[in-house]
N, C-alpha and C positions, 0 to 999 in steps of 0.2 A: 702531050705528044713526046714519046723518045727521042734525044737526042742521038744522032746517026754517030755521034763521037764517044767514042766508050772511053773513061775513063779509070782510074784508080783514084779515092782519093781516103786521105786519113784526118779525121775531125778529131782534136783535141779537146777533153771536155776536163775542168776542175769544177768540182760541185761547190758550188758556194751558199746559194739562197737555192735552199734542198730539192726543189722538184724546178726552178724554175729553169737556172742552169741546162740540165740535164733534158727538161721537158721540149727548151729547145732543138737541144743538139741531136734527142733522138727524132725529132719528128722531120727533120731535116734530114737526115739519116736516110731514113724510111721512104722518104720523098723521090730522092735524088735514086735511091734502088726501084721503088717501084716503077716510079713513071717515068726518070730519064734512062734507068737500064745501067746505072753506073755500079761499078763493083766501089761498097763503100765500107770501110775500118772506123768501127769508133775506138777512140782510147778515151777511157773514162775512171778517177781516181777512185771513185764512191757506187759500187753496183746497188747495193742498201738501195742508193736513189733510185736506181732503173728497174731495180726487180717491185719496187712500191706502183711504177708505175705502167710497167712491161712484166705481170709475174712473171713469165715463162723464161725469166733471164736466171742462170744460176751462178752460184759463188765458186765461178772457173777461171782461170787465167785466158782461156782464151774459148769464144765458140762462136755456134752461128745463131742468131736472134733476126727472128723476120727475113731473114735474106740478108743482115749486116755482119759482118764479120766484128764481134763483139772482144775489147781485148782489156786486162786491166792495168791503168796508167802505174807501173809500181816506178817508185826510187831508183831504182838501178833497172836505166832502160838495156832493152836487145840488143848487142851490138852487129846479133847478123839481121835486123829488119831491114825489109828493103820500103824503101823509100816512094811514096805515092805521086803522080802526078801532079796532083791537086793536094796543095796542105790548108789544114782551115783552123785556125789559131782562133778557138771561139771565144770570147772576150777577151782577150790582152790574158791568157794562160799561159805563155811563154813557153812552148816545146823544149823536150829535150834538150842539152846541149852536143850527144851523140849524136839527134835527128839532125839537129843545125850542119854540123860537120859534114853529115853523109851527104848532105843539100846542097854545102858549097863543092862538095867534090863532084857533083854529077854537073854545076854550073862549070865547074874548068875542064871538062871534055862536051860542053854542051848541049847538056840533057838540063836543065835549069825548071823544077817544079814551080807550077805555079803558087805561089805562097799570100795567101786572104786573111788578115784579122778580122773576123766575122764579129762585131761592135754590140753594145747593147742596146737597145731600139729606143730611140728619143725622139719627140716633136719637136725638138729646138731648132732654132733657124740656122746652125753653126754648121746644123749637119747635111748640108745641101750642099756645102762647101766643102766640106772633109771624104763628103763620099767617094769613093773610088780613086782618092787620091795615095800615090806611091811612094814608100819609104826606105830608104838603101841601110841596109844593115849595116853598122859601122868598119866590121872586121871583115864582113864577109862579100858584102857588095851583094849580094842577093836582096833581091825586089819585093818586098812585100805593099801589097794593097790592101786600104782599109775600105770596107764594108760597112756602111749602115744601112741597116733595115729602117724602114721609116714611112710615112703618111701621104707622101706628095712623089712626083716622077720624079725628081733630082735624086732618089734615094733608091733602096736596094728592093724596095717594100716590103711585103707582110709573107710571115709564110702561110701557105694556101694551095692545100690540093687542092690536084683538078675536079676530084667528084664532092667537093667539102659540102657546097648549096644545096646540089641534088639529091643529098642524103639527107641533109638536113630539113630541105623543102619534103618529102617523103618520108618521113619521122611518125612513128606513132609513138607520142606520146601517154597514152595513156597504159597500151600493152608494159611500153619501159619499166614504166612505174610498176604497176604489179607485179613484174620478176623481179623489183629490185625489192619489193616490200614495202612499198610506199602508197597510202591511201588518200591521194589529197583529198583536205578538206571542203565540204562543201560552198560555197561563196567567197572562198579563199585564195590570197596571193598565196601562189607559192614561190619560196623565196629561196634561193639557195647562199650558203653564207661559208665563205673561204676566202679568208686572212690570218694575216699575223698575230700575235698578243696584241689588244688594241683594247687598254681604257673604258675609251668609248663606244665597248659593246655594253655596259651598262645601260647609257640610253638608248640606245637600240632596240635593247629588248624591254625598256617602258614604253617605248613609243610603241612597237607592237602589242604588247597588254592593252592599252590604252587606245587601241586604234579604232578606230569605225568599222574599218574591214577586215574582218579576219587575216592572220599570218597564217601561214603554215610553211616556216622553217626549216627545209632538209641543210645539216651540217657535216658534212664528211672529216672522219676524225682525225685531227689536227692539227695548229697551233692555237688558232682561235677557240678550241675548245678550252684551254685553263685557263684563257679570259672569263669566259663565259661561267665557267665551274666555282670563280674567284666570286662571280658576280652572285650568283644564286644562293652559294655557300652549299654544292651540292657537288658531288663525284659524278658524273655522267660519262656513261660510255658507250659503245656502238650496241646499235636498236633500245636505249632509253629513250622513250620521250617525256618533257616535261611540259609541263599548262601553267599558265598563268592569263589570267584576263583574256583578249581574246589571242592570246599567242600559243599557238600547238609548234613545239621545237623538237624535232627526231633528228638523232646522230647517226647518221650512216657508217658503211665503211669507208673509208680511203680508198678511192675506184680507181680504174686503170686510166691513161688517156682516152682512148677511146670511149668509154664509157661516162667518160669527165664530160666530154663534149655534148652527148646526149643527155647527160642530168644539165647542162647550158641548154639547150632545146628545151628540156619539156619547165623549165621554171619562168615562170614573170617577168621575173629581176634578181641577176647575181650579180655577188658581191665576188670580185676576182683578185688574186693579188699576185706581184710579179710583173714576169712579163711573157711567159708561156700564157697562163688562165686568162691573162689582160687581152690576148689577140684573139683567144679562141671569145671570150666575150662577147667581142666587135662582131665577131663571127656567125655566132647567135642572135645577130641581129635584134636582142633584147634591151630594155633597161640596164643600165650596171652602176654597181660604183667599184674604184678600182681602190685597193689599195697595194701603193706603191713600196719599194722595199727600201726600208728608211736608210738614210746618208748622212755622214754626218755635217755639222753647218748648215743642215736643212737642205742640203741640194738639190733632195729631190722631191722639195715642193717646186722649186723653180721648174726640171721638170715638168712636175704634175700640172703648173698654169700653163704652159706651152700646151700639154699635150690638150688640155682645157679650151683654148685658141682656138684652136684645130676644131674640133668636139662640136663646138656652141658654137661654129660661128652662122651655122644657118639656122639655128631655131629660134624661136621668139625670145624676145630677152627675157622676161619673167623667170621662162624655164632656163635659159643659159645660167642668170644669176641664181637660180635655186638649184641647180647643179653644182654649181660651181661653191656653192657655200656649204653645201653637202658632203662632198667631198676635199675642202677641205678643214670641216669638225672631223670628218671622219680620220682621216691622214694626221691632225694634229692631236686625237686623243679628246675631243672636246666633245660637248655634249651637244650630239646631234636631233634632239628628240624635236624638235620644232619644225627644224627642216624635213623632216619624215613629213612631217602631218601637211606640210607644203607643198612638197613633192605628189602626195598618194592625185591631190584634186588634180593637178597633171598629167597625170597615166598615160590618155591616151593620144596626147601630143609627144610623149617620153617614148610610146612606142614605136608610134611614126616616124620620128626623128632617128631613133634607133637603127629601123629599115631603111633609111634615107644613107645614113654616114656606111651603113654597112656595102650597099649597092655603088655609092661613092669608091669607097676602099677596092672595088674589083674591077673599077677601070684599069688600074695599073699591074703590070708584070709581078707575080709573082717571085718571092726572095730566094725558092728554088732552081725556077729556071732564069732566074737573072746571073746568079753564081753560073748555072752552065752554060749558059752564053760568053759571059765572060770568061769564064777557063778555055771555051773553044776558040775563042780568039784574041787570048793572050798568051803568052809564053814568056813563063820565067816573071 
């Protein structure tokens, strides 16, 4: 439902971890325009990332994409921009120090924008406690509030349109596939695989040669693809496929969001990575295994057993512990080929489960309209 409060607001986006970043901030974007009606500005350092996953975005300094007012983050900001209601400082990117200025002026005649550090999404227990808690800029005395998005109601939760199920419940899968050029195979998982350089795609893809039941592998092109290319000792590139034992492996292109979402639909079990593909995952209501975007010190395996917690805590232990050892060979580079063959005998408790945590996840507020709620009833 639209919110009756129309606002302005400007999302701050630095690309970091290439699509995840970005994959956030636009669908947030896009959210906040179409279904609450809000006039929305993205400033974004890296277009490369948006037009990968929004072609229709061009290498402009400024334009309109979906109904956003698309701009680009350069070095030497505007000094005549004006200033949004709503500022969204999406992970700790640090704005302007022009915007800051212009922010604390409109605070000393009383116009004080609402200013969100919008967090990166974690199961950890710390963040139940940090949520929506307020921090006074040192210099400036202006209010910022931190955001996390997160698993349980103490948090900002998931982002999630409103027609996200019922597109996805009403999915034909198989038409998809035929425009995309994709023929699964017969008695076959089809499996879709998007992460990072990872090692332990080596045994991955023994365990699929070797498996009982056919693979059949769609990979959209990459980073995990020069894992994989390392692995074979082969060059593969979009619409190659390669065999080996019973593993049928095709390279697709690099799809849009949209279309990311429905290649989640029509597969078995993806493999997602970040924290964009990590939500839309959940989303799909399927099997997954996530790979996380590495930290150094390992932090973000700690992460990954929190979000783990969360995950496994209602399925039978068997599958909790074969989840959870799965994903983390998979996150530490080790060789997963055992735990595959563990997993596959679980399926269809993996799928259950799957629709259980997803249905779970749509009890609470979604992280679009919880931001608008809270910009409507906060100030400054």
């Amino acid at each position: 439902m639209p919110s009756p409060h129309i606002k302005t607001w400007d999302i701050f986006c630095r690309v970091i971890d290439n699509f995840g970043d970005i994959g956030v901030c636009w669908r947030l974007a896009r959210q906040l325009a179409e279904e609450h009606q809000q006039a929305v500005r993205l400033w974004v350092d890296d277009l490369d990332s948006l037009i990968r996953i929004w072609p229709e975005t061009l290498q402009l300094e400024q334009q309109q994409v979906a109904g956003i007012e698309v701009c680009r983050w350069n070095t030497e900001f505007d000094a005549d921009v004006q200033i949004a209601d709503v500022v969204i400082e999406a992970f700790a990117c640090d704005i302007p120090t022009l915007y800051l200025d212009k922010m604390a002026q409109l605070k000393r005649i009383g116009q004080t924008p609402v200013w969100i550090n919008l967090d990166y999404l974690s199961a950890e227990s710390w963040v139940e406690e940090f949520h929506g808690m307020p921090s006074a800029h040192p210099t400036t005395g202006l209010r910022k509030t931190f955001f996390f998005p997160g698993f349980t109601a103490r948090t900002g939760g998931l982002l999630r349109e409103g027609s996200l199920i019922s597109a996805r419940d009403s999915f034909d899968a198989a038409h998809w596939l035929i425009n995309m050029g994709i023929e699964p195979q017969p008695e076959a998982l089809l499996v879709s695989l998007f992460a990072y350089e990872n090692p332990a795609v080596a045994s991955l893809l023994a365990a699929w040669a070797n498996s009982n039941k056919p693979v059949h592998c769609l990979v959209p092109s990459g980073k995990i693809l020069t894992s994989i290319n390392e692995t074979i000792k082969q060059e593969l590139v979009v619409d190659d496929i390669y065999l080996q034992g019973n593993l049928r492996l095709q390279v697709i292109p690099f799809v849009t969001q949209t279309d990311y979402d429905k290649l989640l639909w029509a597969c078995d079990i993806n493999f997602v990575r970040g924290e964009d593909s990590f939500v839309r995952g959940q989303w799909a209501a399927k099997p997954m295994l996530w790979h996380i975007y590495p930290q150094d010190e390992e932090v973000h395996i700690t992460k990954l057993n929190a979000f783990l917690d969360h995950y496994t805590a209602h399925c039978s232990r068997p599958l909790a512990n074969t989840i959870r050892a799965t994903w983390l060979a998979w996150n530490q580079g080790e060789n997963i080929e055992s735990y595959w063959h563990q997993l596959i005998p679980q399926l269809i408790e993996w799928r259950g489960h799957s629709q259980n945590w997803c249905d779970s996840l749509r009890n609470q507020p979604d992280l679009a309209t919880q931001l608008v709620t809270f910009s409507t009833n906060r100030q400054g």
